[in-house]
Residue, then its C-alpha position, 0 to 999 in steps of 0.5 A: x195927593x198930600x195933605x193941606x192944613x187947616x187951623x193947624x188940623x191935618x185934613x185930606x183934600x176932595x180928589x178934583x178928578x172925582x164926580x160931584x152931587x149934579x154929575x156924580x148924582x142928580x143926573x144919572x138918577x133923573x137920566x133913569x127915572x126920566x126913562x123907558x117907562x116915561x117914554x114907551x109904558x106911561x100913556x099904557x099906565x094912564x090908559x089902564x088907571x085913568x089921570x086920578x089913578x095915575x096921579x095916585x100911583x105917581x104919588x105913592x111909589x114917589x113917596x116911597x122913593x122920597x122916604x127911602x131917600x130921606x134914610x139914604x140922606x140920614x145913613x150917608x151923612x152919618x158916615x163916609x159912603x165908599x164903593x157898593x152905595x145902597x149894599x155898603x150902607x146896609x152893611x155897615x149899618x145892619x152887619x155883612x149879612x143883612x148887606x149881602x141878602x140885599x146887595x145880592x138881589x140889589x145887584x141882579x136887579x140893576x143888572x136886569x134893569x140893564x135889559x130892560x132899558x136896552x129892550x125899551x131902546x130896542x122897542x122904540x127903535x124898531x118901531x122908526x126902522x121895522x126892518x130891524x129885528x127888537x131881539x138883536x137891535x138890543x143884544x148890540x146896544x146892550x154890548x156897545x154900553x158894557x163898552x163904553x162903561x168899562x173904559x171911564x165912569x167920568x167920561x160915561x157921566x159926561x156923555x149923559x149930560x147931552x142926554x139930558x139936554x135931549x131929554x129935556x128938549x123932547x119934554x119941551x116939544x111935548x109941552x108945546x104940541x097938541x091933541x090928537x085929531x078925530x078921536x074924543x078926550x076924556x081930560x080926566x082919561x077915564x081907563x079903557x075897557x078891560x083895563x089891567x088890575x091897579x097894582x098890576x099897573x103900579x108894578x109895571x111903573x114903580x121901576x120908573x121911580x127908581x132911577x136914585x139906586x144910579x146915583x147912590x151905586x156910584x158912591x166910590x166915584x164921588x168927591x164927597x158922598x155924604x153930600x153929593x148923595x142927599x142933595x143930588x137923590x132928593x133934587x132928582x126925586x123931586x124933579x122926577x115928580x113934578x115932571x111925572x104928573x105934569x106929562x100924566x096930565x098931558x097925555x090925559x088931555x090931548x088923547x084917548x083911552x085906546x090911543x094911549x096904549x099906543x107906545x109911541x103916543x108922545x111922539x104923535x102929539x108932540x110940537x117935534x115928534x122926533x124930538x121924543x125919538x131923541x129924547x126916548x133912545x137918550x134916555x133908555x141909553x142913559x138908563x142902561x149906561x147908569x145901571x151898567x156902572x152902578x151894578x158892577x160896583x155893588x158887585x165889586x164891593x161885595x167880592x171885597x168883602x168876601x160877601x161872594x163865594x170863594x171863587x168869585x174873588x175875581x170880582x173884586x178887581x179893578x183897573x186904573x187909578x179909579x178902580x174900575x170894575x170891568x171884570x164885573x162889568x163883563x160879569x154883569x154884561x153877561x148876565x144882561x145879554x141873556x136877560x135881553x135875550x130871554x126877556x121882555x118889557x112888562x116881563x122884567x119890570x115886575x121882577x124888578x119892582x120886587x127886588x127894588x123894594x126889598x133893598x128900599x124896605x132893608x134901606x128904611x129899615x136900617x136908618x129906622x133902627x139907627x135913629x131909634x137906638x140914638x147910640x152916640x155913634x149915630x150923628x147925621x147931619x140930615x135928621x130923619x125922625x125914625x118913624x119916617x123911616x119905618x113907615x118907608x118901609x112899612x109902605x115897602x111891604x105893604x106894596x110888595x104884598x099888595x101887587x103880589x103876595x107870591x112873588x113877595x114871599x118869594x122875595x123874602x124867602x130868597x133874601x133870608x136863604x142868602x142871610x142864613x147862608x151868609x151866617x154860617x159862613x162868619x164872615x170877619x168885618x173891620x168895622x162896627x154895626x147897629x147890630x150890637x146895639x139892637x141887641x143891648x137894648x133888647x137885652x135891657x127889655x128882657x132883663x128888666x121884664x125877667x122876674x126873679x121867681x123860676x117858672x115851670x113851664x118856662x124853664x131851661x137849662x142856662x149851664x155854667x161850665x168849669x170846664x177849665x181849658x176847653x180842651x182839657x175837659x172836653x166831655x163836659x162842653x159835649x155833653x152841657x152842648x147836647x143838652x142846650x141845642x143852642x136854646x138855653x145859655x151856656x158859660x164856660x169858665x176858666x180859673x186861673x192863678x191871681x196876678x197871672x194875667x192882666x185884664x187886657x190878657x184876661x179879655x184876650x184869652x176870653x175872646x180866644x175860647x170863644x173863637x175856638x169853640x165857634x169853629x167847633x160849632x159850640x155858641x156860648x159865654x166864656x168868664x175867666x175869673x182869678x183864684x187861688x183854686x178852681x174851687x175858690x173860683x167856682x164859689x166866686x162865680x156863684x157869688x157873682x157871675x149874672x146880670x139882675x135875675x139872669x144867671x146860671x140855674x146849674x152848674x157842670x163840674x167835672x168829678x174829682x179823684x183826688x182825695x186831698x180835693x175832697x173837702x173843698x170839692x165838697x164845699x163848692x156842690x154845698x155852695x151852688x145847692x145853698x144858692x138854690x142852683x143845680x149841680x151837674x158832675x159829669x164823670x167821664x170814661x177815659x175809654x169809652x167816653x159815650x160809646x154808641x151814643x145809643x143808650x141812657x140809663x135813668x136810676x130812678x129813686x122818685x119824682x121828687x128831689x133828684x127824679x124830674x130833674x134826671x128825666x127833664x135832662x134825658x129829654x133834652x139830651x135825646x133832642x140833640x143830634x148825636x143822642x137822638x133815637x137813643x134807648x132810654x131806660x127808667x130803672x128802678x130797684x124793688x125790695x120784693x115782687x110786691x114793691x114791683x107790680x106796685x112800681x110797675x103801675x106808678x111808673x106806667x101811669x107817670x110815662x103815660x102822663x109825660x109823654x116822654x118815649x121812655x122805657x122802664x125796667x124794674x130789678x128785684x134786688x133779692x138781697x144785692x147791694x145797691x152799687x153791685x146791681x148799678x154796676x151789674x145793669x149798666x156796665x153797657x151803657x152809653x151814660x148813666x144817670x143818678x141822684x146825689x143826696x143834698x149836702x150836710x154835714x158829712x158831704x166830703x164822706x158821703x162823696x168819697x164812698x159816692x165815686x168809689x161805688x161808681x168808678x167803673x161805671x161808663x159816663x156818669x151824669x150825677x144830678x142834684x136838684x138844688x133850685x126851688x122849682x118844682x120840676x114834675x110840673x115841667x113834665x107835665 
């Protein structure tokens, strides 16, 4: 198909052989709406509520639908609907994993409601021809459908506006005919002794209402969605109203509680009572046939996106130039057919109320978020104030909680376990979502509400790692890992030469260290900022690196050996401790690296300064996977027996007051070094913890001697508290 011109802009044709907003929309949506819950359960509904609570939950579970209908308008004018309907538009809109969690229970219920149109088929059919079995008349029927939907969606559609001329025929002769004889009417239908429980009753009726998930489901075989969807699913939510409390109030007027529990009642005071057979078996036809085409669709869609396990890539097939889903269809069949087999009417219903709901919910609330966000992308062409849309929603949880708090959390649960599940597998979309901006505006919340004074009981670290090439300085990632746990921030910064690379290689690179150590499980910011030398740039990050009064409290560096490194070594740890930030080096054994995992060695000097800080650390390093059940020691060295029952008390009481699992060991130096007994008492463990002294005027010395004294030591975590906060009081 070529392109026309119009005012000299290149514009793409609407494909004529597509459907339009009554073929493509308005019909399959009213055919299902106008179905067996009309026919065979209504004057059941009317008989357990009576006319005024009929009307209610006609009114409710309409405004419902009309405000879901007002989201789908808003989310379909703002963008090009392709295959998929309700799931793509949450999609695109909330991400792949919100599109998924819904568009797995918005598939299962479509496919359902494939049963339980055939069942109502079946019903009403049995009832004109006894001698036939209800089981294998809609096993049949259900099949001839999946048939008849896998060789054209046109044709499928065209058959259905004969159905709605039989529909529409057989609420004629309704109309037209008269009450019941020898019974006593009530004209307000008062409920029937025993009547069943309200919301019980509205779960049974709310699939009724329903019916404009087959219209939106066939957005891929429409000219143009953004209008056929809108127009059509508000003209059938409209229609479908009116025509609902019309029928109500004559079912009320013409017969009694007890005879309209009667599933055939319409047909015993219709002007033509086989009119309403016709008008029954044409819709419950129609609404199978909708939810046979519209069910394989979504399925497609999601096979397409990789949304479905590896091995349901099958699904993503279609044939002709259309793209028709059969091999989903065939999938869906399947599962329609032991639902036919297995189910009942008042069985199913509920379940689909539950799953309709969630996906009407999920719809409401992603036009909600859209509108409030007002990002500049967002430009609809049907306006909806976001609060309709949260009240929508907010209506979708209220009665889902209200007809059954158990089944709802079911429901909930089951749409989180596929979220979560599709989270781990990160999934790559080509397209954008509003996820990006949610969370930009939260950010801004957040960052205007963060108050530039540190608090004790708040604190966590948030790392800056000068790790370089993540590989190259491994250790530091593993070890700044174990100790976030994926709860405090964490920035890996890579230096490199100046006018080495451009800003567009910078972003790349960027974009590269954060892939790689996703796929290593690792979650974290990545800065790549030029310098002459690593020092230089770490003293630039400190400078600048964070937003507002969010920025790194410590800084992780990797020690050094080289001696003509020192000074500037040196200056970097004065730098982050003048900044009020904590400094982490991490010396690493090139042999043993962590060893065992099994061990922890605290040097212990007092609570203040270096002390709380240490102790804070090991806790958090013992909460991760690989250091968890690790043995960790407080030691302590005493300059006579005196000094050590003295220690032993304070230490007792201030474990006792922590409430950290941590044991304690207390040395006598009897006239030792200080690093002859570190090196003595710790040469098996698996890291080891000490203090640095805060910097002054002889640092680069003092820091010679330093990593001299503990060059033989196993993993080394060297701590100085540089930030004014009082740590003790986070322990406590």
């Amino acid at each position: 198909m070529g392109k026309e011109k119009t005012n000299g802009i290149s514009t793409t044709p609407i494909d004529s052989t597509k459907l339009g907003t009554f073929g493509g929309v308005f019909t399959p949506s009213i055919l299902t709406i106008l179905g067996v819950i009309m026919y065979l359960r209504f004057g059941w509904v009317v008989s357990n509520v009576g006319l005024l609570g009929t009307m209610v939950i006609i009114t409710i579970s309409t405004g419902i639908t009309f405000l879901t209908g007002l989201s789908i308008a808003s989310i379909a004018t703002d963008q090009k609907v392709k295959t998929g309907g309700a799931y793509f538009m949450i999609s695109r809109t909330l991400g792949i994993e919100s599109g998924g969690a819904v568009g797995i229970p918005l598939y299962l219920a479509q496919t359902l409601s494939v049963a339980l149109y055939t069942l109502g088929f079946a019903e009403s059919f049995v009832a004109v021809f006894p001698y036939l079995g209800e089981t294998a008349t809609a096993l049949i029927v259900t099949a001839i459908i999946g048939v008849i939907a896998m060789t054209s969606a046109s044709a499928a559609i065209k058959t259905q506006y004969f159905i709605l001329a039989a529909i529409l025929i057989s609420l004629l002769s309704l109309l037209l005919g008269s009450p019941l004889e020898s019974v006593e009417i009530n004209r307000w239908a008062l409920p029937a002794p025993g009547s069943e429980n309200f919301w019980k009753v509205f779960a049974v009726f709310f699939p009724a209402v329903t019916g404009i998930m087959a219209g939106v489901s066939m957005s891929g075989d429409l000219k143009d969605p953004s209008r056929s969807i809108p127009t059509g699913t508000l003209m059938a939510i409209g229609a479908g109203y009116i025509i609902y409390m019309g029928v109500a109030v004559i079912l009320a007027g013409r017969a009694d509680a007890e005879s309209l529990v009667d599933s055939l009642i319409m047909r015993r005071i219709s002007f033509w009572g086989d009119a309403i057979l016709l008008g029954v078996w044409g819709a419950t036809l129609s609404s199978a046939l909708g939810s046979i085409l519209g069910a394989p669709r979504v399925l497609q869609a999601m096979a397409k996106d990789k949304v479905l396990p590896g091995f349901f890539k099958f699904l993503s097939r279609g044939t002709g130039t259309d793209d028709t889903p059969r091999i989903g269809t065939i999938f869906s069949l399947t599962i329609a057919l032991v639902a036919v087999y297995f189910g009942n009417l008042n069985m199913i219903a509920p379940i689909l109320t539950m799953f309709f709901l969630t996906t009407y919910g999920v719809l409401n609330l992603a036009s909600a978020i859209e509108n409030f966000l007002g990002n500049p992308s967002f430009r609809p062409t049907f306006k909806v104030s976001w609060i309709f849309s949260l009240l929508g929603a907010l209506g979708c949880i209220g009665v889902m909680l209200l007809i059954d708090p158990v089944a709802t959390l079911v429901a909930v649960v089951f749409v989180i376990l596929i979220y979560m599940w599709l989270e781990k597998q990160q999934l790559r979309t080509s397209w954008s979502d509003v996820r990006q901006g949610m969370w930009m505006s939260m950010t801004r919340a957040s960052l205007l509400k963060i108050k530039s004074e540190d608090n004790p009981k708040s604190w966590f670290p948030h790392l800056l790692i000068m790790s370089g090439a993540p590989t190259s300085r491994w250790h530091l990632i593993a070890l700044s890992h174990s100790l976030i746990r994926s709860r405090g921030l964490m920035t890996v910064a890579t230096v490199v030469p100046p006018n080495t690379i451009n800003l567009e290689r910078q972003q790349s690179m960027e974009s590269n260290i954060r892939e790689f150590l996703l796929n290593k499980g690792i979650n974290c910011l990545v800065r790549i900022v030029s310098a002459p030398n690593i020092f230089k740039g770490g003293i630039r990050l400190v400078e600048t690196y964070g937003l507002g009064n969010l920025y790194p409290n410590t800084f992780v560096l990797g020690n050094t050996e080289n001696v003509e490194h020192l000074k500037d070594y040196s200056k970097l740890v004065s730098k982050i401790y003048e900044a009020n930030r904590n400094v982490l080096i991490v010396k690493d054994n090139e042999k043993r690296k962590f060893g065992f995992y099994e061990r922890i060695d605290i040097w212990w000097a007092g609570l203040k300064g270096n002390g709380a800080l240490m102790i804070l650390l090991t806790h958090l390093i013992t909460k991760s996977p690989q250091w968890r059940g690790a043995q960790v020691n407080l030691k302590f060295v005493a300059s006579d027996p005196r000094a050590m029952e003295e220690a032993k008390k304070n230490l007792d009481k201030l474990i006792s007051e922590m409430r950290i699992d941590i044991g304690q060991e207390i040395i006598l130096s009897e006239g030792r070094s200080f690093p002859d007994i570190l090196n003595e008492s710790s040469a098996n463990a698996d890291l080891v913890l000490l203090g640095l002294k805060k910097p002054d005027e002889n640092y680069e010395e003092y820091l010679d001697k330093f990593f001299e004294q503990i060059s033989d030591l196993p993993s080394t975590l060297i701590v100085l508290a540089g930030q004014k906060l009082e740590f003790n009081k986070v322990l406590n």
